[in-house]
C-alpha positions, 0 to 999 in steps of 0.5 A, a space after each residue: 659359535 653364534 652363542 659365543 657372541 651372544 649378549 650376556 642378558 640376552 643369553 640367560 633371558 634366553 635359558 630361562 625362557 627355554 628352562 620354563 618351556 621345557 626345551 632347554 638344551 644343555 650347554 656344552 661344557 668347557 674342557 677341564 684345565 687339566 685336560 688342556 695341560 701338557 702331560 707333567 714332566 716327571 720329577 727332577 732326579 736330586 743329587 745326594 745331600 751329602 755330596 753337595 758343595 757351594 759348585 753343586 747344581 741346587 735347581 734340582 731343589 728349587 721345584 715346586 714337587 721337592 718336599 719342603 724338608 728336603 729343600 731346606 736341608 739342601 739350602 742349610 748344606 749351601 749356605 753353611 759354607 764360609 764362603 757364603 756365611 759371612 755377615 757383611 756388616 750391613 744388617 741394620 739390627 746385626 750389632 748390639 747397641 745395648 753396650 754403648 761407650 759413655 760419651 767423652 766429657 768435652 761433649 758432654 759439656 757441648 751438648 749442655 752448653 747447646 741445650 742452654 744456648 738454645 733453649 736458655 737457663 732452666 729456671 730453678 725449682 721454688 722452695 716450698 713456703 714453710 708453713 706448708 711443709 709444716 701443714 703437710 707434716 701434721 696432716 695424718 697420712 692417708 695415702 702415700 706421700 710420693 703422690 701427694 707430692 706429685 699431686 701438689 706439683 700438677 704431676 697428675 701422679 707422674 715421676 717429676 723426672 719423667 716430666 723433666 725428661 719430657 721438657 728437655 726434648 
């Protein structure tokens, strides 16, 4: 008992002295927690899987020792019931939005009349000088012609509409 409330450094200076000694007295093991365990209850009696009903008793299946399989086929058998099947049209994701209406013209036109209130006129693009429309035609093409166009306007190689969608937001 006076071991018990020995200090930790103090306890193993004390086994390592005893160790190069040659006088070490083993130390009295801890029970195994398994011994310490009350004898297990014996395994829950399940009811049949067919005679099951939403009014059945499920906590038979809800032991740890029921197999994983035969948990699942009960929790099929009850949540197959209408009752219990039902969608209540909470779930974030439950509905399709792929399929969406278009919205009606008026609001459309409100939300441009918005876009250009707020943010004002969006500047018309400057027609090309001639002399470089003619210079570009004459040049032999060595690479493809939408990125030489893109690649004039600063697009870096990109979609002008990308860039114009990127504006609007």
């Amino acid at each position: 008992m006076a071991q018990d409330k020995e200090n930790p450094l103090a306890r193993w200076s004390r086994l390592k002295r005893e160790a190069a000694a040659g006088t070490a007295v083993p130390e009295p093991k801890p029970a195994p927690a398994e011994a310490a365990r009350p004898a297990e209850t014996p395994m829950p009696v399940l009811p049949p899987l067919e005679g099951l009903n939403p009014d059945s008793d499920f906590s038979a299946f809800m032991d740890k020792r029921v197999d994983d399989r035969v948990r699942k086929l009960a929790l099929k058998k009850l949540f197959s019931d209408p009752r219990l099947n039902i969608v209540d049209g909470l779930d974030d994701f439950a509905e399709d939005f792929t399929l969406l209406e278009d919205l009606p013209q008026e609001m459309v036109a409100m939300l441009e009349h918005a876009r250009s209130t707020l943010r004002g006129p969006e500047p018309e693009p400057e027609p090309e000088p001639q002399q470089d429309v003619q210079a570009r035609d004459a040049e032999p093409d060595n690479h493809q012609p939408s990125q030489e166009k893109n690649d004039d306007e600063g697009n870096n190689g990109e979609d002008p509409n990308d860039a114009a969608r990127r504006q609007d937001t």
